[in-house]
OpenMM code with the backbone's topology and positions (N, CA, C; nanometers):
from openmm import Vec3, app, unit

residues = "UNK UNK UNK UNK UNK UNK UNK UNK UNK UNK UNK UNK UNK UNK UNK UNK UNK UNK UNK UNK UNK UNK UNK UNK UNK UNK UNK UNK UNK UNK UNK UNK UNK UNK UNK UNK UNK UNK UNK UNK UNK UNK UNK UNK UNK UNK UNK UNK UNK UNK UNK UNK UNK UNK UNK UNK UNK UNK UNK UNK UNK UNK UNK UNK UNK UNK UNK UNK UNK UNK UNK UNK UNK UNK UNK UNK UNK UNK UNK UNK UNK".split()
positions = [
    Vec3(-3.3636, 9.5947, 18.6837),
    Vec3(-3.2439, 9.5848, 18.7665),
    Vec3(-3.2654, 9.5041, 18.8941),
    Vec3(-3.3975, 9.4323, 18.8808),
    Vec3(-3.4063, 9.3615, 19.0290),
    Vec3(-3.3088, 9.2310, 19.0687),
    Vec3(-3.2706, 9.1742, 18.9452),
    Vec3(-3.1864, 9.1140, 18.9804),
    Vec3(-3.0614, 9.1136, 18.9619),
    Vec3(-3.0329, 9.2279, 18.8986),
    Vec3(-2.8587, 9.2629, 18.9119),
    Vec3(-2.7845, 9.2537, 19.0425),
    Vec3(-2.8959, 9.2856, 19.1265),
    Vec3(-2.7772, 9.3061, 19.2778),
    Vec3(-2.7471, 9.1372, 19.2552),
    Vec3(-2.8561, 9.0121, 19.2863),
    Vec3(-2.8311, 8.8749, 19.2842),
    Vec3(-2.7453, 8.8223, 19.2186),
    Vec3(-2.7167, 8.9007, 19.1003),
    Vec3(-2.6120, 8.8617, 19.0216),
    Vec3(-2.5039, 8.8651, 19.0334),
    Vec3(-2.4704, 9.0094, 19.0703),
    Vec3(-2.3492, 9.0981, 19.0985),
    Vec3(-2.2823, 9.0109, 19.2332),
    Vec3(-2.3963, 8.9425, 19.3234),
    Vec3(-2.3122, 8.8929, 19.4891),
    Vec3(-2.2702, 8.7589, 19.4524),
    Vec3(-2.3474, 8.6784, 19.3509),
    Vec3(-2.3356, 8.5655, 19.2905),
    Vec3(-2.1990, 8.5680, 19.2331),
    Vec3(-2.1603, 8.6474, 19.1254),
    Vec3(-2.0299, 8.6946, 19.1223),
    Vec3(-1.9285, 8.7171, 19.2118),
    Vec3(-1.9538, 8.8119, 19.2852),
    Vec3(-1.8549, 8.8816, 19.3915),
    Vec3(-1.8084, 8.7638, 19.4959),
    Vec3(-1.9220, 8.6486, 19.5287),
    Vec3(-1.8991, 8.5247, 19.6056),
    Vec3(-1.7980, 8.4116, 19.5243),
    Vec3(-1.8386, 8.4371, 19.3873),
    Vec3(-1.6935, 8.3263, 19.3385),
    Vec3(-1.5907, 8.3923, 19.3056),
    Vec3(-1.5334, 8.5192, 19.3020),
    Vec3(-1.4193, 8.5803, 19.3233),
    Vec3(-1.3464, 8.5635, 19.4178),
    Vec3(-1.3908, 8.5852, 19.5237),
    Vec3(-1.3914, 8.5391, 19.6478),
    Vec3(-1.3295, 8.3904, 19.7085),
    Vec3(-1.4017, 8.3275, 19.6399),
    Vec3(-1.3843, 8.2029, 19.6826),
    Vec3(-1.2632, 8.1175, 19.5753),
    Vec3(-1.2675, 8.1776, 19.4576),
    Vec3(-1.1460, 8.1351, 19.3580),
    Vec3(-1.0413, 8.2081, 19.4173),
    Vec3(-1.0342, 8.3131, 19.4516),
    Vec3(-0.8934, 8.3649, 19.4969),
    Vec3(-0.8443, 8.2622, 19.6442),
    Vec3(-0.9419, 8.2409, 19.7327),
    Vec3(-0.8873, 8.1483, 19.8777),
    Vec3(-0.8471, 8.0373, 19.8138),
    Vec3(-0.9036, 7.9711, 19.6786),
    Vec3(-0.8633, 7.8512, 19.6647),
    Vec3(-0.7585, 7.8569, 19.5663),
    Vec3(-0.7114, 7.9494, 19.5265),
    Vec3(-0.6119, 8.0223, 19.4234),
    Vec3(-0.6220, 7.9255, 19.2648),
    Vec3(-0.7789, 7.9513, 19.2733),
    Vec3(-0.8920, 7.8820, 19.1654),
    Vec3(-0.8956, 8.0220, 19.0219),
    Vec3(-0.8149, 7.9863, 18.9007),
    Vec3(-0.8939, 8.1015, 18.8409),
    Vec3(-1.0501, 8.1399, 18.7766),
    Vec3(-1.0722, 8.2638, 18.7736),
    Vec3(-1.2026, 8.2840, 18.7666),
    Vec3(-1.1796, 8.4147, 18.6857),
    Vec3(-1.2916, 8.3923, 18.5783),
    Vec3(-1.3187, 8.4879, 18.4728),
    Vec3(-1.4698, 8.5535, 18.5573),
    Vec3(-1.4678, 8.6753, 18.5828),
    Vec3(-1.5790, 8.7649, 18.6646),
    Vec3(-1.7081, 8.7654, 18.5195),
    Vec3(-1.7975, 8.7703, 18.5798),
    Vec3(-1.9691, 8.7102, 18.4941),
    Vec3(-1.9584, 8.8579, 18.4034),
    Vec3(-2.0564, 8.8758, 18.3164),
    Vec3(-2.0776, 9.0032, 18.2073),
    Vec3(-2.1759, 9.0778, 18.3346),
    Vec3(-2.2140, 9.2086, 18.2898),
    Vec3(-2.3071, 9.2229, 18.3797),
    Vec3(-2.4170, 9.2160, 18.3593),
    Vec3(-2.5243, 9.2001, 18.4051),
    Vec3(-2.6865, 9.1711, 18.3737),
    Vec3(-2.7133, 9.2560, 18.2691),
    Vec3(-2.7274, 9.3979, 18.2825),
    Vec3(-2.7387, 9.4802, 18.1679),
    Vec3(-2.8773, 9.5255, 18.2146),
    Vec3(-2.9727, 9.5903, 18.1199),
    Vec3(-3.0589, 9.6198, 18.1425),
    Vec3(-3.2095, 9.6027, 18.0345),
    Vec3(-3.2833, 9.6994, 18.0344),
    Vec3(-3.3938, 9.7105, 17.9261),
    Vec3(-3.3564, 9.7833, 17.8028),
    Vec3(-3.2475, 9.8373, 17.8202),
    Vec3(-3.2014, 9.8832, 17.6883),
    Vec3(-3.0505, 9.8363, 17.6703),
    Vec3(-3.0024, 9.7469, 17.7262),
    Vec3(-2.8728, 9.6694, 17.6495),
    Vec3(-2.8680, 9.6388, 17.5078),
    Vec3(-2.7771, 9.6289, 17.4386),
    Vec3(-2.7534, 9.5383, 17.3367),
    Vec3(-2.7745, 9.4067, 17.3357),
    Vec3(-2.8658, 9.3856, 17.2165),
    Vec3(-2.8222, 9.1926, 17.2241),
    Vec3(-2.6950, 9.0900, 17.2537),
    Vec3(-2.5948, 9.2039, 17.1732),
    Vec3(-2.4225, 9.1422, 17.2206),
    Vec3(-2.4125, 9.1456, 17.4032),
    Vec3(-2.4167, 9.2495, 17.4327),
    Vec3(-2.4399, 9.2115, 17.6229),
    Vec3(-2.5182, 9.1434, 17.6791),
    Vec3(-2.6036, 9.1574, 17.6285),
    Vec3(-2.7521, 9.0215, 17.6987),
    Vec3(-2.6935, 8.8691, 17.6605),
    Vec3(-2.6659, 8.8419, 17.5402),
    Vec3(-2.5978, 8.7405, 17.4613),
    Vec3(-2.5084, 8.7047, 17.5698),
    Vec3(-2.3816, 8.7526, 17.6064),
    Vec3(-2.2856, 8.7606, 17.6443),
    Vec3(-2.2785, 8.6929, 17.8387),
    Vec3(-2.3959, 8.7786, 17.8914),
    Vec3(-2.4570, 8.7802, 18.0288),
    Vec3(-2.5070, 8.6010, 18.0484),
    Vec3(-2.5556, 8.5739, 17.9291),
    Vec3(-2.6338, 8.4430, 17.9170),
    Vec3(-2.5843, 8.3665, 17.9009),
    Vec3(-2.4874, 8.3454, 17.7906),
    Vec3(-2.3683, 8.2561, 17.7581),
    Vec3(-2.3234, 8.1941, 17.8694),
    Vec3(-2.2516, 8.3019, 17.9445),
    Vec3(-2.2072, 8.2783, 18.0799),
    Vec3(-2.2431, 8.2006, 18.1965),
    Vec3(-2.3766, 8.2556, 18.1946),
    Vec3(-2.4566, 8.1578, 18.3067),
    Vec3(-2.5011, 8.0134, 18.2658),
    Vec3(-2.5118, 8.0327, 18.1334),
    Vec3(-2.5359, 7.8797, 18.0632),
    Vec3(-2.4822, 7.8033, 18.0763),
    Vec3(-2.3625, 7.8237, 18.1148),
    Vec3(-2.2531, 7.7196, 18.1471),
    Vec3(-2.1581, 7.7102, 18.2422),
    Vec3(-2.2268, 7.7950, 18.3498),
    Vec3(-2.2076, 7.7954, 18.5039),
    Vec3(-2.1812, 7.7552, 18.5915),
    Vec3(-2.0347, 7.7001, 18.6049),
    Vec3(-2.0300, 7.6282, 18.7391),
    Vec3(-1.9770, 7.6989, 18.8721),
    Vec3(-1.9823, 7.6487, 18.9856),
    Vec3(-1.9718, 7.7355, 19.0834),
    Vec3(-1.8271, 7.6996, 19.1494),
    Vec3(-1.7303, 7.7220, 19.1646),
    Vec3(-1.6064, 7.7228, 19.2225),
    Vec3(-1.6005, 7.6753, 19.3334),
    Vec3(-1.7512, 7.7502, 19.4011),
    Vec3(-1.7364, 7.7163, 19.6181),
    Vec3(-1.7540, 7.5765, 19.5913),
    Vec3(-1.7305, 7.5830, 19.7464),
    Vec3(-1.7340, 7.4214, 19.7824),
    Vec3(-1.8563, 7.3971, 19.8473),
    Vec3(-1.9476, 7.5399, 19.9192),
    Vec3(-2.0681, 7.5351, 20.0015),
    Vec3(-2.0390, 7.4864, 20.1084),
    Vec3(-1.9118, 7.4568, 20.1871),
    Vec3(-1.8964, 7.4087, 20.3352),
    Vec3(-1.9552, 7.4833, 20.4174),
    Vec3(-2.0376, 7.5818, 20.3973),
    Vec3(-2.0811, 7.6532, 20.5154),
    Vec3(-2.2216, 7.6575, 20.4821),
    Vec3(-2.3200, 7.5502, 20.3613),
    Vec3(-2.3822, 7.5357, 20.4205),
    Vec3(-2.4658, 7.3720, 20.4850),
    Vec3(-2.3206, 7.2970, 20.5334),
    Vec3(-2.3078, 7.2040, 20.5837),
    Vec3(-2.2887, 7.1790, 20.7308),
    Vec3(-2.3740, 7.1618, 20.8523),
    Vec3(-2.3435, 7.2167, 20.9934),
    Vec3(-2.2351, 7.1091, 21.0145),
    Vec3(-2.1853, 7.0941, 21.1476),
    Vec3(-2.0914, 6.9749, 21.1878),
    Vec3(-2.1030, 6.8596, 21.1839),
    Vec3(-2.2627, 6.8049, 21.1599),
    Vec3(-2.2633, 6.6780, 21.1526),
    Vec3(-2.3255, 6.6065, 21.0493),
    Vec3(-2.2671, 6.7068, 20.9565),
    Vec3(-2.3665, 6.6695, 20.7609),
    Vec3(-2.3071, 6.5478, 20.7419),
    Vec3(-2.1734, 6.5255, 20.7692),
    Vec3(-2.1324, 6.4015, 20.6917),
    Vec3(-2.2162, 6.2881, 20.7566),
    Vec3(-2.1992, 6.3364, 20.9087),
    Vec3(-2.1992, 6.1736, 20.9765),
    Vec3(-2.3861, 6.1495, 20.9095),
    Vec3(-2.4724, 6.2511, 20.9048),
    Vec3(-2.5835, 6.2166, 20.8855),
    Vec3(-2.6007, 6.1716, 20.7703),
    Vec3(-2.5307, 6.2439, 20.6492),
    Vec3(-2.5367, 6.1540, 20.5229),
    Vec3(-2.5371, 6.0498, 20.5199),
    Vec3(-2.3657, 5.9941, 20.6062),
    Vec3(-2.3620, 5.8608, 20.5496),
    Vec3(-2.4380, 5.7376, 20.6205),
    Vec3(-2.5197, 5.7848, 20.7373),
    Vec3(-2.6455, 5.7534, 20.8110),
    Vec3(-2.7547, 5.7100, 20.7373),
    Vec3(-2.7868, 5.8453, 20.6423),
    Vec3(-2.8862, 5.8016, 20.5482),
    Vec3(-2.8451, 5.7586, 20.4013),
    Vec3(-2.7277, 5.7092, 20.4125),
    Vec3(-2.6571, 5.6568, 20.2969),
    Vec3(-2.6877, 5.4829, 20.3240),
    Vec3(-2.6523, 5.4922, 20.4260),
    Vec3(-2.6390, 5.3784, 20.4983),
    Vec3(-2.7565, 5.2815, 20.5237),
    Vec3(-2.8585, 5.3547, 20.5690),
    Vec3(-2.9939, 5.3411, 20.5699),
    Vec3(-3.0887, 5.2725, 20.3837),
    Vec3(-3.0333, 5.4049, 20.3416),
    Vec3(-3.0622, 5.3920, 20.1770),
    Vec3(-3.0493, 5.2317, 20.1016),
    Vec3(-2.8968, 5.2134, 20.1632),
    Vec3(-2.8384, 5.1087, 20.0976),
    Vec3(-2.8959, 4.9812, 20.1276),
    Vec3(-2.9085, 4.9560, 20.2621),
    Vec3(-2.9870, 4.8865, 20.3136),
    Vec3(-3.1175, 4.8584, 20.3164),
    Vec3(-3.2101, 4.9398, 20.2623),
    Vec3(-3.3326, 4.9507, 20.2155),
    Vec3(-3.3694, 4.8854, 20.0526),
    Vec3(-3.2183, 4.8763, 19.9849),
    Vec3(-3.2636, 4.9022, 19.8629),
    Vec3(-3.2075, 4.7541, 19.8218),
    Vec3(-3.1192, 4.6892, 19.9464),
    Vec3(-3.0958, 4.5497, 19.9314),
    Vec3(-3.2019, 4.4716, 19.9627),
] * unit.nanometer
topology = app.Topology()
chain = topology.addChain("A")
for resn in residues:
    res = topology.addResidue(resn, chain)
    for name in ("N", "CA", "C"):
        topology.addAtom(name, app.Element.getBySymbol(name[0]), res)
């Protein structure tokens, strides 16, 4: 169960974040355990296999992500001419 909680917030964070963006979202299976069924483990896995994440991660971008990107975008481009 050590990583059920990780799972469970991993979840609970794109609920979250599909409802602000009024994004729908089907909630993950749950991890299960050492004595699950193969159909739930199956099921748990499926899911994550093909996982995408809804957020956008703006928070973990400080105020001046863009300008520095396109700094080292900028930089990049110029390097590679």
């Amino acid at each position: 169960p050590c990583f059920r909680a990780a799972f469970d917030e991993v979840d609970a964070c794109e609920a979250r974040a599909a409802a602000a963006n009024g994004v729908a979202y089907e909630r993950a299976p749950r991890f299960g355990s050492s004595t699950s069924a193969w159909d739930t483990v199956a099921r748990f896995y499926a899911h994550f296999e093909s996982f995408r994440s809804v957020r956008s991660f703006r928070e973990a971008h400080g105020p001046d992500a863009a300008r520095a990107y396109a700094a080292a975008s900028t930089k990049e481009r110029k390097r590679l001419e």
